[in-house]
C-alpha positions, -999 to +999 in steps of 0.1 A: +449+864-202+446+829-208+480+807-208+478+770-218+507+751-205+521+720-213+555+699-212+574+664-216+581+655-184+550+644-175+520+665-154+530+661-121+566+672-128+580+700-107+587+718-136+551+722-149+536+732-112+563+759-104+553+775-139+516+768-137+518+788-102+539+817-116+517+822-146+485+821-129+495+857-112+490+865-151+456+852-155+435+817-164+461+785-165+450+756-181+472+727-180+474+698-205+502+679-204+511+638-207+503+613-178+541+603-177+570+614-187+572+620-228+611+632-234+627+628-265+596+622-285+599+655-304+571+666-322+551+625-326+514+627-328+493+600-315+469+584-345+469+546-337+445+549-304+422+574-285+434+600-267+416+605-230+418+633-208+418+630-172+407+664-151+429+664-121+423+679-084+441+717-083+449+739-051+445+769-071+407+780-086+430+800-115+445+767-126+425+738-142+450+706-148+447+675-173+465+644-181+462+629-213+475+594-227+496+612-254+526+634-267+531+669-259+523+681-291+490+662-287+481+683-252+487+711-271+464+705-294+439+687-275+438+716-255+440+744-275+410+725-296+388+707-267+400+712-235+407+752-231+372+771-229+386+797-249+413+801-271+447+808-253+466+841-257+495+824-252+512+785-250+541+776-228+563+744-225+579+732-194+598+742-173+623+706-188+645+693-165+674+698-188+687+722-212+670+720-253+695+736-268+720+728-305+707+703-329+690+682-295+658+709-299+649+687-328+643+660-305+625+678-277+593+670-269+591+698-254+602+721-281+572+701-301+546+708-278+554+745-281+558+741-318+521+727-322+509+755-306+528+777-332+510+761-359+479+776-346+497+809-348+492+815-309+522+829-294+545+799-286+573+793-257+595+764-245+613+771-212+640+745-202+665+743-172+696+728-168+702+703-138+731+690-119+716+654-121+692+644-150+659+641-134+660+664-105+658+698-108+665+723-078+629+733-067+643+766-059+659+767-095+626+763-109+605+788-092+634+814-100+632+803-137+593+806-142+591+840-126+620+854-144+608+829-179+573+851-173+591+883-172+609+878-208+577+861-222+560+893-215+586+911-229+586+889-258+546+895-265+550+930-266+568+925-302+554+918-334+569+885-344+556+865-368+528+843-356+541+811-363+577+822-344+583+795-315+608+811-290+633+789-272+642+796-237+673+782-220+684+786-184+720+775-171+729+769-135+752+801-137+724+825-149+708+824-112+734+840-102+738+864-131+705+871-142+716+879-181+701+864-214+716+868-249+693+862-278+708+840-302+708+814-335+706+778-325+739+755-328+742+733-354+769+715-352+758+676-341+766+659-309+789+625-306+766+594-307+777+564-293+755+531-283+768+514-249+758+477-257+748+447-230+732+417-224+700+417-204+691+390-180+679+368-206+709+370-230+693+392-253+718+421-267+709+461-262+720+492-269+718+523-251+720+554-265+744+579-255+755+616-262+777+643-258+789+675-272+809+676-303+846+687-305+834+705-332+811+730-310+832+755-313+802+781-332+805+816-315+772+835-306+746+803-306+727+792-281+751+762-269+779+794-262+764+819-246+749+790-219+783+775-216+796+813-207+762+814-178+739+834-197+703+828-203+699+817-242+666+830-260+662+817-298+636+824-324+627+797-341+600+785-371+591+756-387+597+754-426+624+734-434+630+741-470+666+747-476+661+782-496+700+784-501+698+748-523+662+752-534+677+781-562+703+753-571+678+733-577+660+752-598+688+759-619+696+726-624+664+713-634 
């Protein structure tokens, strides 16, 4: 087996090297993922400027490692179409320091790495960890999350869904100490934006971004839920966004 692995956080985050290292018990891991850290940059290609691809040292002969000047989703497909010797049976993103889960997996870039692999119709996973501070995941939290993501990934490949399916993994705090998931729909009710403002030290006025969950969140069986109540979150997702519900309307209409 030959897993291509990629994420957001940048190549030499903790995340990627506890799940490179779990995965290669499975077979060939080649990892392509950005030279710093890409969060938030959903699925952005890179057009404007040449990508390069730097072959790094690796302590493992089943693991081969690159950083690339790009986006997740281009590592995934740099690799999947250069970098990889042969196609990979499967594509996984992460592990993110931080949960992707709601209407925030539309920003992910690590959800978009995992979703450019989808387009390729290669089997597609995103594997994301919540932390107690932003930045700095538990070491031990990781490990226990890419050997027990590997576990349901190989579940996962033993059905037949649809090629283009990306699946959406989530792990709270609370699941290491109750090892459950709950397969679910994603949340889509939207989080509170707000934009704390300042002046820099030249006088020049910013805004920073911040979020937090809605009041509204109150959605029963979703992937925001069942994490809140501890339980791993798995959710299928695709990629079409038509609106088949209003396209009929439409049709009607006009």
């Amino acid at each position: 087996m030959h897993i291509l692995i990629t994420n957001d956080d940048g190549v030499m985050a903790p995340g990627i090297m506890a799940l490179a290292n779990a995965f290669s018990i499975l077979g060939k891991v080649t990892v392509v993922a950005p030279e710093s850290e890409m969060s938030g940059v959903s699925h952005a290609l890179t057009f404007l400027k040449p990508l390069f691809a730097r072959q790094l040292e690796s302590d493992s002969e089943s693991i081969c490692r690159y950083a690339v000047n790009g986006t997740p989703a281009d590592c995934a497909k740099l690799g999947i179409l250069e970098l990889c010797a042969d196609e990979p049976d499967l594509v996984v993103s992460g592990i993110n320091g931080g949960l992707n889960a709601g209407i925030n997996s539309l920003y992910s870039g690590t959800l978009g790495g995992a979703r450019e692999a989808s387009f390729f119709e290669i089997p597609s996973f995103a594997v994301s960890i919540e932390v107690l501070q932003k930045g700095k995941p538990d070491l031990s939290h990781l490990e226990w999350a890419s050997r027990y993501s590997s576990e349901i990934i190989l579940k996962l490949l033993e059905l037949e869904a649809p090629k283009t399916t990306l699946h959406n993994i989530n792990f709270p705090i609370a699941s290491l100490q109750k090892p459950a998931y709950r397969v679910v729909p994603m949340e889509t009710q939207r989080f509170n934006y707000e934009f704390q403002k300042g002046l820099d030290p030249t006088g020049r006025q910013y805004y920073w971004t911040k979020h937090s969950p809605s009041d509204n969140q109150r959605q029963q069986d979703t992937d925001i839920s069942v994490l809140n109540e501890g339980f791993v979150s798995i959710t299928p997702m695709g990629y079409d966004l038509t609106d088949e519900r209003h396209l009929a309307n439409i049709k009607a209409v006009l």
